[in-house]
MITORVEX-987446 format. One record per atom (N, C-alpha, C, O): x, y, z. Coordinates in steps of 0.1 Angstrom, whole numbers, plus 5000, padded with zeros to 4 digits. Layout:
N
XYZ;...
END
This chain:
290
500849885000;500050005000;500950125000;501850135008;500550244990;501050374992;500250484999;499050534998;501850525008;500450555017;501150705018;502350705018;500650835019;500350975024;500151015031;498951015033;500951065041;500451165054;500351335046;501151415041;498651325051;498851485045;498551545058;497551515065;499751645063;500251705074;501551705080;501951595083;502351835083;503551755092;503651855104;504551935106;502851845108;502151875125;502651785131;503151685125;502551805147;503051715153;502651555155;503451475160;501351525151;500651415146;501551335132;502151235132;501351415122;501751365113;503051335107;503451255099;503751435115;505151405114;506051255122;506951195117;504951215137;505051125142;504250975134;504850865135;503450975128;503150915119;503850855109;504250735107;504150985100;505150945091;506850875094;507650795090;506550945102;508250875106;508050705113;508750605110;507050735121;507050565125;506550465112;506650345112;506150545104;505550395089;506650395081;506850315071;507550505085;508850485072;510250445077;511250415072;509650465092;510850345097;510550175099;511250085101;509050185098;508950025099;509349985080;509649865076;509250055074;509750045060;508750045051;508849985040;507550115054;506650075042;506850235036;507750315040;505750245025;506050335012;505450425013;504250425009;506050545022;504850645027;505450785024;506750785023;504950895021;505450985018;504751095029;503651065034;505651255034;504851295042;504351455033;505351525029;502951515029;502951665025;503151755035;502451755045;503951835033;503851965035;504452075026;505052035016;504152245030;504252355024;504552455032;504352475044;505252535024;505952675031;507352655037;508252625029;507652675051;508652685058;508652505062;509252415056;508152485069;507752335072;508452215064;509052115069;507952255048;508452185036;509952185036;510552085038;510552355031;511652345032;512852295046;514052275045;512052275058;513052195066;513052095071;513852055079;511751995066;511351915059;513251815053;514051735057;512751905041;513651875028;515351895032;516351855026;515251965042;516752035047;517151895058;517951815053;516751855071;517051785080;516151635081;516651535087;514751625075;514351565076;513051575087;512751695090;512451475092;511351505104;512551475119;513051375120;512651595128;513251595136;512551545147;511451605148;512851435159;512351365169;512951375182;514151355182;512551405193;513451425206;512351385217;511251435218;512751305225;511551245231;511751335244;512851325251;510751405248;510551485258;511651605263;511851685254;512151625271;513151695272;514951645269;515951705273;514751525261;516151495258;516451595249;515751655242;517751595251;519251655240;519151615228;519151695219;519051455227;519551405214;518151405204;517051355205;518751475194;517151465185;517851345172;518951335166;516751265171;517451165158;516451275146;515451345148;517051235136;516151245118;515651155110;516451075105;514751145109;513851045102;513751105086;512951195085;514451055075;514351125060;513451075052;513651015042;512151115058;510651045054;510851135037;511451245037;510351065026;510251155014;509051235017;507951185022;509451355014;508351475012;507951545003;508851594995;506651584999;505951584990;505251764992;505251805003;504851834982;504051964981;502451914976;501551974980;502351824970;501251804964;501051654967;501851574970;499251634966;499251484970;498851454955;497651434956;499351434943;499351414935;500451244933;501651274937;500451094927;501351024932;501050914930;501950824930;499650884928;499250774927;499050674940;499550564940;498450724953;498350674965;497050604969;495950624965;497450514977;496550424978;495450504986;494250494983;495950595001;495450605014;496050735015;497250745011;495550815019;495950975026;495350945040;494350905044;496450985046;496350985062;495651125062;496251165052;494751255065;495051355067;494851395082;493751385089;496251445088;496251475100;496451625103;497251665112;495651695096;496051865098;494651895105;493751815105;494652045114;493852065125;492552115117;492352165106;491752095126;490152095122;489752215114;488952195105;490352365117;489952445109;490752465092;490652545083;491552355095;492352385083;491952235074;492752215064;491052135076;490252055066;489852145050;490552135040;488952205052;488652255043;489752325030;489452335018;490652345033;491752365026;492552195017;492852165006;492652155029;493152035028;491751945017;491951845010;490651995017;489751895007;489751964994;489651904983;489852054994;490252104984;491352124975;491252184965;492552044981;493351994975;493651894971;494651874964;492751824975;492351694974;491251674964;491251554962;490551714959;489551694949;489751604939;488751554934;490851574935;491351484921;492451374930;493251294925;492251374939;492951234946;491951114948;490851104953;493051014938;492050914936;491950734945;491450624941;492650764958;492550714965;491850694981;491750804985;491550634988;490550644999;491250765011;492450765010;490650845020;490850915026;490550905042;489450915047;491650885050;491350845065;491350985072;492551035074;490251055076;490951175089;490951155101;490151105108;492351215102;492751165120;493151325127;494251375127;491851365132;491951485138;490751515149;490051425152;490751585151;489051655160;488151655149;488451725139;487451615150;485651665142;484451605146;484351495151;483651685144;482351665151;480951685137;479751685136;481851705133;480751755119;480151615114;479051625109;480651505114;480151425105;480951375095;481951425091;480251225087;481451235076;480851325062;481651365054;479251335060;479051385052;479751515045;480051505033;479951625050;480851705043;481851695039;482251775032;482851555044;483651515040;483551435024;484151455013;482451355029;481951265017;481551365002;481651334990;481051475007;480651554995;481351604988;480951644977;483051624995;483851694989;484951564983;485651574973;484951454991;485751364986;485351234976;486051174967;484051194980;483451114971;482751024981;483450994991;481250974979;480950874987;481750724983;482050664972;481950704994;482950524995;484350554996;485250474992;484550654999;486450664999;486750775016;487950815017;486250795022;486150855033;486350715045;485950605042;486950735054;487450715066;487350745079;488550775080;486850765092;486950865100;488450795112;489050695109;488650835119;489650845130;490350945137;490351075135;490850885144;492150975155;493550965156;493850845154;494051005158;495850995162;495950975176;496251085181;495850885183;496550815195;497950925203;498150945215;498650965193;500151045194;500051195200;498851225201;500751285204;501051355211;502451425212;503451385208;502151545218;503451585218;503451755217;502351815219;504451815215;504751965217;505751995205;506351905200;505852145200;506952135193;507752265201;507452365206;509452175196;510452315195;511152365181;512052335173;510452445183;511452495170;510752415154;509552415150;511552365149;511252225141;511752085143;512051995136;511652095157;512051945162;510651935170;510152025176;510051805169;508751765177;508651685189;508351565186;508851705200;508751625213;507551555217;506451595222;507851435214;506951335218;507051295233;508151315239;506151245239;505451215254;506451045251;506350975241;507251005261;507650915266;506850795263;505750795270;506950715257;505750555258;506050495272;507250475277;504850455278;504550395290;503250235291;502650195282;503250205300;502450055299;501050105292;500350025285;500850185294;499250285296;499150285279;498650205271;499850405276;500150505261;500150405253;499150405246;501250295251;501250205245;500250125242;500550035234;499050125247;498150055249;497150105246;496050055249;497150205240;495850295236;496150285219;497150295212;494850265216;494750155203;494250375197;493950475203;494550335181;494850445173;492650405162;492650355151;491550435170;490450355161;490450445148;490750555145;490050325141;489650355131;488350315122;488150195120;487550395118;485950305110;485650385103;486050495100;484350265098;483750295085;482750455087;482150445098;482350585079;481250615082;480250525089;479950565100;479450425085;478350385091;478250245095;477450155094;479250265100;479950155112;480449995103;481349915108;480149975095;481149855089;481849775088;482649815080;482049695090;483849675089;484249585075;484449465073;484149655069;484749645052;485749575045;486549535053;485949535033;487749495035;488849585031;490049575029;487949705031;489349825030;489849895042;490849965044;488749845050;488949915065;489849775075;490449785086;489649675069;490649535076;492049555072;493049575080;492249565054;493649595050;494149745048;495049785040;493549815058;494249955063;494649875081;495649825085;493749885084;494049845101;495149745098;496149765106;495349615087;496549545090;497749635085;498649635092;497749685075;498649775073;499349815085;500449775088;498349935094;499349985104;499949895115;500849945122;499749775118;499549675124;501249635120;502249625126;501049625105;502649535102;503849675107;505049645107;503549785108;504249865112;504349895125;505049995127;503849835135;503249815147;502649965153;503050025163;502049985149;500650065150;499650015153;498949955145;499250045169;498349985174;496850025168;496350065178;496050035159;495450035155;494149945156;494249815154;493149995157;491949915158;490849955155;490650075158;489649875146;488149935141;487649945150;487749875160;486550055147;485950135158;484150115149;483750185140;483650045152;482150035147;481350165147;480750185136;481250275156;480850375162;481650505159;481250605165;482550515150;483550605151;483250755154;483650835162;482050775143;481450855145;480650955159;480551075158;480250885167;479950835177;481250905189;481451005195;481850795188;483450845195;484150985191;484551065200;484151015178;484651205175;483651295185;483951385193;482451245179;481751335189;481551345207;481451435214;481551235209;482151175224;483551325227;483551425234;484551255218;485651305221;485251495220;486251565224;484551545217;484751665206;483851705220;484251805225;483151665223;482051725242;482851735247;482751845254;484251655249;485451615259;486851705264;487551725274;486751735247;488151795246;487751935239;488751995237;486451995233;486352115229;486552245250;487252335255;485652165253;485652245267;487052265275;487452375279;487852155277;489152095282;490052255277;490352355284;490152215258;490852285252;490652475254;491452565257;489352465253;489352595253;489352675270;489152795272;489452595280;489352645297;491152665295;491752765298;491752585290;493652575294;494052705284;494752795287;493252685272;493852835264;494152945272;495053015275;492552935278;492153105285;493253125292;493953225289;493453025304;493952995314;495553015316;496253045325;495752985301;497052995296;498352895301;499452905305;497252755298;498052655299;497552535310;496752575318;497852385310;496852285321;497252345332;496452375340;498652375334;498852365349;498452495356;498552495368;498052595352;497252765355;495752715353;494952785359;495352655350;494052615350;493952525359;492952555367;494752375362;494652315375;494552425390;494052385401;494852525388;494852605400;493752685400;493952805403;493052655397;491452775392;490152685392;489252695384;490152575405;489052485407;487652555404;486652485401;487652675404;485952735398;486252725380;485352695372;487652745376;487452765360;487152595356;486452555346;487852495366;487552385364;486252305362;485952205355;485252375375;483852335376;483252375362;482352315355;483852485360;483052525348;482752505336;481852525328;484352415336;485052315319;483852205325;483252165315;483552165334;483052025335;481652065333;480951975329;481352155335;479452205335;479452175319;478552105315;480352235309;480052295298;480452115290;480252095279;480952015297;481351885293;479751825292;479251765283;479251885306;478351775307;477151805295;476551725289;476851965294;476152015290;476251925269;475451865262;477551945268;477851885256;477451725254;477351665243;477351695266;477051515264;475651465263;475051365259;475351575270;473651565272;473151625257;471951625256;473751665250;473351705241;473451615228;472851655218;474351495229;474751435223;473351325214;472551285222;473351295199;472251245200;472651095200;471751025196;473551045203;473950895209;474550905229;474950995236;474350795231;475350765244;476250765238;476450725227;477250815249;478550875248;479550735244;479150625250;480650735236;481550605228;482650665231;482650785227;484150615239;483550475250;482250505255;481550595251;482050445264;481050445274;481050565290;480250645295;482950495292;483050505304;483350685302;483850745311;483050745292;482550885295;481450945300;481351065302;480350845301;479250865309;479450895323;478450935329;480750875330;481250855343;480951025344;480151065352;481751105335;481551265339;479551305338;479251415343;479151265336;477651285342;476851215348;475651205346;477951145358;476951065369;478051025383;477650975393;479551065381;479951105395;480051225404;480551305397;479951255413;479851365419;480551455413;481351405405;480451605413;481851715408;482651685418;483651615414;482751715429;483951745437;484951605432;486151615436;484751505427;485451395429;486051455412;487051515409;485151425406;485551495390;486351625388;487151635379;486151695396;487151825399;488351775403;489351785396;488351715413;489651655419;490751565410;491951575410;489951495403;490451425389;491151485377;492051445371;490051645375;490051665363;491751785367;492551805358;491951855381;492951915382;494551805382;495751825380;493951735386;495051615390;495751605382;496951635382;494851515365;494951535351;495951665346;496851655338;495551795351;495751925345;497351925349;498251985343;497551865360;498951915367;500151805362;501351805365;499351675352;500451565350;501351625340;501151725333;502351535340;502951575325;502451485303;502851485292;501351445312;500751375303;500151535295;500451575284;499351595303;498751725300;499551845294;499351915284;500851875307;501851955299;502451905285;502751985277;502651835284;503551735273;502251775260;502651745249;501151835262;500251785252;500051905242;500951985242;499151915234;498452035228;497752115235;497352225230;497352085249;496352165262;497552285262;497352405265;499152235257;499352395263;500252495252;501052585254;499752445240;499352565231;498352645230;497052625231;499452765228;498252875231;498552975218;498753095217;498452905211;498752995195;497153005188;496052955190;497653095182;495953165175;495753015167;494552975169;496352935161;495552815155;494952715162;494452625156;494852735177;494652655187;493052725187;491952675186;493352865190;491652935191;491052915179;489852895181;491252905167;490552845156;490152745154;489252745145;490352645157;490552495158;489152455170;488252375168;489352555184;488352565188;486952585187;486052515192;487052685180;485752805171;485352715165;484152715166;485652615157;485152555150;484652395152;483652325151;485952385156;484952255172;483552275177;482752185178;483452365180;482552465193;481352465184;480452385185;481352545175;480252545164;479552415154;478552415147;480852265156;480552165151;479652105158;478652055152;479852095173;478852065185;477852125183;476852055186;477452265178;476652375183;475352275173;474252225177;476052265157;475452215147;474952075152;473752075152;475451995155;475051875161;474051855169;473251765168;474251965180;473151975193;471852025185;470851975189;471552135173;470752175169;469652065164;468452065164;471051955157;470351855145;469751765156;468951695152;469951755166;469251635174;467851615172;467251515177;
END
């Protein structure tokens, strides 16, 4: 399989480098500055606060033009639309692995019905510079499967020989019947999360602000109850049926690890507030359509 990561964000850059070190035929896009140091050093890796950064010389690409089987697209929610648009004459199936709450329909309309994908990126991390710091693998991390499914829940044989694909690369990967279902889960989860740590100006300034905290969780629960499925997993039902004070206590606890610092909670760049806005409005649309 040829496969395309369109993105080299800290997702996709981690992506690309782990499928083209297990050796399969993957190429990563990007443009602008990105591209060219890209092309200059390769994708740069440094796992948390180490010294030693290795380079990964993933081939890199401007255009997804190539003859590819599978486009990973891992670029942020407000920046899709760009990204389908570039994509209009790509004539292979399309997996997104980002925040969305919209649905796969607008996807489907712009990409074609039967070639659309939904998912997430499992992966993590911060950048410096143009080197990208990845969160340490632990018993836990390692174990959190990357889902992946059909729009309307399936399990296909294009969606088996994608999941084995990442599999021979050891990419924990797994079909997700519900996928749909789970973005939006996740998108109640992490739209509120995201946008309390922005304000806040980071997890651990917001761990110290147990009223801004009650507040992220009011606006969680508000989002769940609004949801027109039970929430996927499940065990996110937990936030609307354990006490707050125990869920506050949890949710600062969370705010103060370095799972949280290590993450995107503590970007606070204007593409973070866009990415939100648009999250925020994907819910808004959803809750309306119920």
């Amino acid at each position: 399989m040829k496969l395309l990561v369109y993105g080299a964000g800290i997702c996709g850059s981690l992506l690309a480098a782990h499928l083209h070190e297990a050796g399969l035929d993957v190429s990563l896009l990007a443009r602008g500055r990105r591209l060219a140091s890209l092309r200059r050093h390769g994708v740069q890796l440094a796992e948390e606060d180490s010294p030693a950064v290795r380079r990964v010389r993933v081939p890199v690409v401007e255009h997804p033009a190539g003859g590819y089987d599978l486009a990973a697209v891992t670029v942020r929610t407000h920046q899709v639309d760009a990204a389908l648009e570039s994509l209009a004459d790509f004539e292979g199936d399309v997996l997104f692995l980002h925040n969305w709450a919209a649905g796969a329909q607008p996807l489907e309309e712009a990409i074609g019905r039967g070639r659309v994908l939904l998912g997430f990126p499992p992966v993590g991390g911060t950048t410096d510079g143009d080197v990208v710091r990845y969160r340490a693998s632990n018993f836990v991390t390692s174990r959190v499967p990357m889902p992946i499914g059909e729009p309307d829940g399936r399990t296909t044989p294009r969606l088996e020989r994608i999941v084995r694909t990442f599999h021979a690369a050891d990419v924990n990967a797994r079909i997700e019947p519900r996928m749909d279902a789970w973005l939006k889960t996740h998108a109640a989860f992490s739209e509120p999360l995201g946008r309390a740590a922005y304000t806040a100006g980071g997890p651990a300034a917001l761990a110290e602000d147990p009223d801004a905290v009650r507040g992220m969780l009011h606006l969680m629960r508000q989002n769940l109850a609004a949801m027109p499925t039970p929430p996927v997993p499940r065990t996110f039902g937990a936030l609307q049926t354990l006490p707050q004070g125990l869920l506050v206590a949890l949710l600062r606890r969370f705010l103060r690890s370095r799972t949280a610092t290590r993450s995107g909670l503590s970007d606070t760049s204007p593409a973070t507030a866009a990415e939100l806005d648009l999250l925020a409005e994907q819910l808004r649309t959803t809750a309306q359509a119920r």
